[in-house]
N, C-alpha and C positions, 0 to 999 in steps of 0.2 A: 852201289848204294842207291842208285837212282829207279833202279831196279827193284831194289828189294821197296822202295816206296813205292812206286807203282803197285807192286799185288799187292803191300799194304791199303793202299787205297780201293782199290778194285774189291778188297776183300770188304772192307768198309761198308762199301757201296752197296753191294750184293746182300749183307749179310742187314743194314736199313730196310729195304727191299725186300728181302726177306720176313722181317716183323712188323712190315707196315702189311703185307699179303696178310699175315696170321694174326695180327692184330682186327683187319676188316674183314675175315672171316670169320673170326669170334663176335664181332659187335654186330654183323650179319644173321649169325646164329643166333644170338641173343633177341636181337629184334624181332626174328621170324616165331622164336619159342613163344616170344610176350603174346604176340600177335594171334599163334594159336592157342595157348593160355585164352586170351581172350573172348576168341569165338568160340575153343570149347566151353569156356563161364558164361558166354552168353546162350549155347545151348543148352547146357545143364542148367540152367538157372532154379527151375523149380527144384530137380533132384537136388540141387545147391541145398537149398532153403530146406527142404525137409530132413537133411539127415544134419544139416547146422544146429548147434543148440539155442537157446535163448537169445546169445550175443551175438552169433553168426547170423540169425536170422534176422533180427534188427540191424547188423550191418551190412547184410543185403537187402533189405530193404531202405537203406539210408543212401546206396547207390547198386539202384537196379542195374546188372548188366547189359541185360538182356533186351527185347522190344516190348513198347507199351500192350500188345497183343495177347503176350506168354503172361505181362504181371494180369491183365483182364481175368487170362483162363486160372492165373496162380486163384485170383477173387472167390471166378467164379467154382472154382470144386471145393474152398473153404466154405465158401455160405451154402453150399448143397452136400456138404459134411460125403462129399465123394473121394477125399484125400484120404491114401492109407499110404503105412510103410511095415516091413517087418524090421526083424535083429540085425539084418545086413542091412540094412541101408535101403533097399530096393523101392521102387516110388509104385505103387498099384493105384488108379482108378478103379470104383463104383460105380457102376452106370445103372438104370432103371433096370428090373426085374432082376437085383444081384449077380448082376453079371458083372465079373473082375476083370481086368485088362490092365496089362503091364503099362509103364508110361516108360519113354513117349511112343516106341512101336506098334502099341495100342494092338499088343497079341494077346487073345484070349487066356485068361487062366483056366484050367481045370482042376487043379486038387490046391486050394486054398494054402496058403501058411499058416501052418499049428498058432504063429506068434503074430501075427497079421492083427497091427493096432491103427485105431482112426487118426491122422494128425489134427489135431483143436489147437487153436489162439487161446493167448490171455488176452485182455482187453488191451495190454499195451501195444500188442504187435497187432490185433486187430489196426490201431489207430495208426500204427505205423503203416501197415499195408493200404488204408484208405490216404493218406497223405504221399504215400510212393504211388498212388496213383496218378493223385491231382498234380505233383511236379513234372510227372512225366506225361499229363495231358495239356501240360501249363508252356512247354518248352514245345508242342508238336506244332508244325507249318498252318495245321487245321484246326480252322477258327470255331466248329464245331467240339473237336476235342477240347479246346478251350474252355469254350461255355459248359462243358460236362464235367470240367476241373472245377468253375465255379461252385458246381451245382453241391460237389463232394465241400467245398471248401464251408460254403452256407451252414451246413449243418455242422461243422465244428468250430463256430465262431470262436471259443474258450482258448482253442487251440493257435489262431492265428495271431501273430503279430504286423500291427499297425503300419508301421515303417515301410515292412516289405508290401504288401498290398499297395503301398503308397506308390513303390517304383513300379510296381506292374501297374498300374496303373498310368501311370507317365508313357511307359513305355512300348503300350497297347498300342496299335494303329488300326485296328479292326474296329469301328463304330458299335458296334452291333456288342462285341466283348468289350469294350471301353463302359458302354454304360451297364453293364453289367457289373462291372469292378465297381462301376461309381455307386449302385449300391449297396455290393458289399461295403466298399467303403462307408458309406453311411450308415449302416448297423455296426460299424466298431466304431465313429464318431458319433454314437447315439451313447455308446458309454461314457462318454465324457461328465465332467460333474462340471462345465462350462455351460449358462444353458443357451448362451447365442450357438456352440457346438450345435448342441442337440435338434436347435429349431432348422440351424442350415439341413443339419441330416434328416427329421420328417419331412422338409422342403421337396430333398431329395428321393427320399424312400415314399413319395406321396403317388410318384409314378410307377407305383411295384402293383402286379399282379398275384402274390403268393401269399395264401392264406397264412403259413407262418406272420409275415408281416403285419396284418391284421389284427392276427391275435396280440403280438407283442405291442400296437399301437393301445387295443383296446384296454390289454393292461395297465400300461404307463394311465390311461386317464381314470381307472379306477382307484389311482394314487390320491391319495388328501397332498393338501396345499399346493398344487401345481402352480407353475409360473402362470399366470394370466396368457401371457403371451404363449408359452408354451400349448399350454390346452386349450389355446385357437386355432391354431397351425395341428394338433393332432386330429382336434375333430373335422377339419379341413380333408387330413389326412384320408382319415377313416372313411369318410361319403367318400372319396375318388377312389380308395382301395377297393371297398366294395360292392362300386360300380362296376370297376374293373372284372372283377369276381364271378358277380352275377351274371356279368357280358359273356364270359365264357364255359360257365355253367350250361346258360341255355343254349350258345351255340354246340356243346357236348348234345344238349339232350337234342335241338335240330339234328344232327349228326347221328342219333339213334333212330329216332324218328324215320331220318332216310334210309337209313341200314334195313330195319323193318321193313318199312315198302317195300326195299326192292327185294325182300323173301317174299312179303304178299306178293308181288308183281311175277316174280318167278309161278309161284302158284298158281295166279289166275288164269297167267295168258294161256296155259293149258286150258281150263275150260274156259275160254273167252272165247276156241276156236270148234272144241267139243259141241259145246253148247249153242253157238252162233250157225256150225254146219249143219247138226243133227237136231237141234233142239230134246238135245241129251241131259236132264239133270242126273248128273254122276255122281251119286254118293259115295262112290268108291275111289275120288279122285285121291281124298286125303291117304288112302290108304297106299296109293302111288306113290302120294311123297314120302312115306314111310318107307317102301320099297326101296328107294334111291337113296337113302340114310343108312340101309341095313346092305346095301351093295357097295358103296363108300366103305363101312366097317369090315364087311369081307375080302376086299381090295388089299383095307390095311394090313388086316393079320396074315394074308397072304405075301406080301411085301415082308413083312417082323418073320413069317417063316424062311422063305426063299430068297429074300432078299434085303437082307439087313442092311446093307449099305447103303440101300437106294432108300431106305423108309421114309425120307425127308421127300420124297418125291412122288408118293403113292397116290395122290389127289390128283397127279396131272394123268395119271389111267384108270381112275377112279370116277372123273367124270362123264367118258362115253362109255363107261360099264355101266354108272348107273342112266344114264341118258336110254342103252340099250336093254338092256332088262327091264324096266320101265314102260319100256315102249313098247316089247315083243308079249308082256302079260297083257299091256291095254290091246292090243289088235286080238289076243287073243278073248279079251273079255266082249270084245264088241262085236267077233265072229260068230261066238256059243250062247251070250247070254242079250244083248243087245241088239242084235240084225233081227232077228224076232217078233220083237216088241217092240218095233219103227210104229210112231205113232201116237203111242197109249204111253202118256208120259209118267201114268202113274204106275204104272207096273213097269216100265222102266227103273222108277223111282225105287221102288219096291226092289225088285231086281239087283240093281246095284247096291243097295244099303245090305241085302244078305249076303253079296260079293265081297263086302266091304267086311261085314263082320269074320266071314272064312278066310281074309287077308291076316286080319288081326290075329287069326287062334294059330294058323300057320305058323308064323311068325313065335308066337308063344309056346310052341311046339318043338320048333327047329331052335329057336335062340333064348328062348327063357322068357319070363313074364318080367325081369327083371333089365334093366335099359343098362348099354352098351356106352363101352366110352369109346369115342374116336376122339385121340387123341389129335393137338391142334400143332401140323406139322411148323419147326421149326424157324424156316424163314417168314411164317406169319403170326409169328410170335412177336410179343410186346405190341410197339405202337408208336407214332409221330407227338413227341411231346410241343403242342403249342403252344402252351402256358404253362405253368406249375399247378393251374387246376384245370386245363384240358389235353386230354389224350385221348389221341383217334389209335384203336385198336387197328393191327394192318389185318385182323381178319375181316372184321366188317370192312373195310375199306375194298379189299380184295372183289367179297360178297359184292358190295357195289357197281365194281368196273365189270364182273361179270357180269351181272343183271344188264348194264348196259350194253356187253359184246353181244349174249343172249339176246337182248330186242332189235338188236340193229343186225345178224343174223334173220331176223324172223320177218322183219320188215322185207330184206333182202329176198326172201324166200319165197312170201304172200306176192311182193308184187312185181316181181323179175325175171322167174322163172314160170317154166310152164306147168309145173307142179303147183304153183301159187294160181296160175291162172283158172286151171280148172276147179281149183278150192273156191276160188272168187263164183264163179259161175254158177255152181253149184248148192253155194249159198243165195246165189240171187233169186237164181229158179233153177229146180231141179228139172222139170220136165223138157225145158230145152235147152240142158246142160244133156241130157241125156235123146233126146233130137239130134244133136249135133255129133252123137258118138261118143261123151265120155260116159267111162263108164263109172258113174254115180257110187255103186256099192263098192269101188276098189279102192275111188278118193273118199268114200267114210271112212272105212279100214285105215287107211294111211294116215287121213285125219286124225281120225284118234288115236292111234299111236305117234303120232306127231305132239298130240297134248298130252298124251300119258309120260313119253320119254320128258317133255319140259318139266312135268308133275318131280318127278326123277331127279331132274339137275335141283331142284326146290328142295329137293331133299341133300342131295348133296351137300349144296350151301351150310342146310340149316345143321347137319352134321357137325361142321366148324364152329360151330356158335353156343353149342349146348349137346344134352346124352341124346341119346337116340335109344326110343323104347316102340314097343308095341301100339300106342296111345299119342304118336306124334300126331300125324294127318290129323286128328281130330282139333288140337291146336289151330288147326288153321282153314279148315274147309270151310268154315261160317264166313271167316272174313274174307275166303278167297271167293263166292258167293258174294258177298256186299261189293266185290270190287266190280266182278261182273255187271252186277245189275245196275250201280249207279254207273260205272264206263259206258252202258250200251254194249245190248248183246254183240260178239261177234265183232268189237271197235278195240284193236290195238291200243292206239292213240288215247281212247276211252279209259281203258284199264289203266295204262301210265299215268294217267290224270288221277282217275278214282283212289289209285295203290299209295301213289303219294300225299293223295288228301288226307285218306284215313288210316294211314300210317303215322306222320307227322302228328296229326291233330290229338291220336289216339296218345300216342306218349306224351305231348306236352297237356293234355287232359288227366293222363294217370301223375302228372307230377304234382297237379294240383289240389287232388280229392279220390286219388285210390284210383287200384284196378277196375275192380266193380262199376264203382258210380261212372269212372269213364264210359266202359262198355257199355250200360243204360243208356248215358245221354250221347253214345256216339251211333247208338241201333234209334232213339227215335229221329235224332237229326234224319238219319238213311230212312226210315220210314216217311217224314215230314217231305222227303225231296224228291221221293218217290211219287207218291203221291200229286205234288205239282208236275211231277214228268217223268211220265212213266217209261219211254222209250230210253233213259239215261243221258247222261252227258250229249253223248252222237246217234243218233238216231244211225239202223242199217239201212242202206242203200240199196234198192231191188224192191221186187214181186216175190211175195211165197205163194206157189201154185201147189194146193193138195194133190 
């Protein structure tokens, strides 16, 4: 009997043992299933959303899987209406010039679906999708993502409730995001029909930069019978708003202002050094910068042909093609049509202006009379929002730092090297620059194609900023001329001084009284200051010996 307990128990034991193994490897399986469930819902998330109906899709939107990244891109190919599906189910992207790609593989299509429909929001799942935004940029570590939840939450004030804004606010520790809440907060305590509520929240909203706010102040006091006290504290408000305002308006148009220069500055320093070695007036420089605009556009399409994947990158080989092409027509104009005419500035003058015109028909010939888009690649798209009414575009910004790499290069060049040295010389006196063994006619050549290629990156630039036609260079040769002559000939330093002058001065003039009347009073100020000083800003240093 003792026996027959024993293997009863043993069997007991074994067979517990048994369904606790099978038991945690069910509940093993289980968790591993959920787990991939999960990440494949978090990779499919868009394919989710699009073949979801109306309720699917608002309940994935009500809990995104997936990363704040994928709902961004879910955004952004709804507002660029590049979201398709067919009868199965299958998820296709639109991309520019109708070209279809599977998602997410992102393999080309070639024979379209007979049944290939666009996917469109109603307004409710629009709003849905903007608020699965802001919760999922409201929960990120990054206090930027944050304030860009703000940003979404501002414009749907109707939508939010008070409460909660209240604990996010409590429970902010980012200063920067805290007072940002605090005035959201204060535009839903401005709805109050309290009116001590109301004065605390213009109190509040008194330190807001965003024209919304303004407007909604200026309304409230276009109200009859306002509280006394109230409509002290708004028109309080209003002077600080837009102070605010205008503080950042004009620092935008400084911001322009600078962005210009440093295209005129790109421009000039080309004949700053043209014109300083040879006493070359080059009417054909504009047509260089043209040239460097229409080699940027050749760059691109050849990148969109050959190399589609890299197109976001075509600017970084775009600038020593056009820097070289640029440079190898100017040595050749200064070899055939300028070595000649050393001297006689007017038939130089001459000269180059009918250079400048066979630039232009060329051009009209080869690429049409009609201007070229170069499109503005990618990563210098949009801009650094620093207020709700200033944004610095990152392609001027770019333009900027280049201009700056560009002079601080060229400094580098003039007076470090031995190529700068004999440039210096050369300009000083030629006859005992050429005494001493250089040879004179190899550093003009070089010279001017040293100005021509900078001509070139000017164009470049100016590519990013606007079309590119036949008729650019003419845009700018006049002012790149004015920066010349008030810099002093042939003065670096000169021209950074003059590019910014009348750069700056020229926009914050055109904001006040037009294009035109600017350029009037901004050609006789340069005539007036001419006039007191003729040599410019720097006078050049040296002997000129015929």
């Amino acid at each position: 009997m003792f026996t027959r307990l024993n293997f009863a128990a043993i069997f007991l034991i074994l067979s517990q043992c048994l369904w606790l193994n099978v038991s945690h490897a069910e509940t093993q399986t289980t968790i591993d299933t959920a787990q991939t469930t999960q990440v494949s819902s978090a990779k499919d998330a868009i394919q989710q959303f699009v073949r979801g109906d109306f309720a699917q899709r608002r309940a994935l939107l009500n809990q995104w899987p997936a990363s704040i990244e994928q709902l961004d891109q879910l955004a952004e190919f709804v507002e660029k209406d590049q979201l398709y599906t067919d009868s199965t189910g299958h998820t296709y992207i639109l991309e520019a010039e109708d070209k279809l790609f599977s998602y997410p593989d992102h393999k080309p299509i070639e024979s379209w679906p007979a049944d290939l429909s666009q996917v469109t929001l109603v307004n409710t799942l629009h709003k849905a999708l903007t608020f699965a935004q802001a919760q999922k940029k409201l929960k990120s570590e990054d206090a930027s993502q944050r304030l860009e939840a703000i940003d979404i939450l501002e414009n749907n004030l109707s939508e939010l409730d008070i409460n909660t804004i209240n604990q996010m606010y409590l429970h902010e520790k980012s200063q920067s995001v805290k007072a940002r809440f605090a005035q959201l907060k204060a535009r839903l305590d401005y709805q109050s029909n309290d009116v001590l509520d109301k004065i605390q929240a213009v109190k509040t909203l008194k330190e807001s930069n965003r024209p919304d706010v303004l407007a909604l102040v200026e309304q409230e006091l276009s109200q009859p019978n306002l509280h006394p006290d109230l409509k002290a504290v708004l028109l309080d408000a209003k002077g600080s708003i837009k102070t605010r305002i205008q503080a950042s308006e004009w620092t935008g148009h400084v911001f322009s202002g600078l962005s210009t220069a440093s295209i005129l500055l790109l421009a000039a320093l080309g004949l700053a050094i043209t014109y300083g070695l040879l006493g070359v007036i080059n009417m054909a420089h504009g047509e260089l910068i043209m040239i460097g605009a229409y080699t940027t556009y050749v760059v691109q399409s050849f990148f969109k042909s050959h190399f589609s994947g890299l197109v976001d990158w075509y600017l970084i080989a775009a600038i020593p093609a056009a820097f070289l092409v640029s440079a190898l027509i100017g040595m050749l104009i200064e070899r055939t049509v300028i070595r000649p005419l050393y001297g006689r500035q007017l038939e130089t003058l001459l000269a180059t202006f009918g250079v400048s015109l066979i630039l232009m028909q060329l051009v009209r010939m080869i690429f049409g009379a009609q201007n070229v888009e170069v499109s503005n690649i990618s990563w210098l798209s949009g801009g650094v929002s620093i207020t709700p009414s200033l944004m610095l575009p990152y392609n001027r910004i770019a333009i900027i730092v280049f201009t700056v790499a560009v002079l601080l290069l060229l400094v580098y060049l003039i007076n470090k090297t031995r190529f700068g040295l004999f440039v210096r010389a050369v300009t000083q006196n030629r006859q005992m620059a050429r005494a001493v063994g250089i040879r004179s006619s190899r550093i003009d050549m070089l010279a001017f194609g040293l100005g021509s290629g900078l001509a070139g990156l000017a164009g470049c630039a100016l590519a990013q900023v606007g079309n590119v036609g036949p008729d650019l260079g003419q845009n700018y040769i006049i002012d790149a001329f004015l920066v010349v002559v008030v810099g002093g000939v042939g003065q670096v330093w000169g021209a950074v001084l003059a590019a910014l002058g009348l750069g700056i001065s020229g926009t914050v003039l055109e904001i006040g009284m037009g294009a035109v009347l600017a350029k009037i009073i901004l050609l006789v100020l340069v005539i007036l200051f001419i006039q007191k000083r003729p040599q410019g800003l720097f006078a050049i240093k040296g002997r000129f010996v015929e």
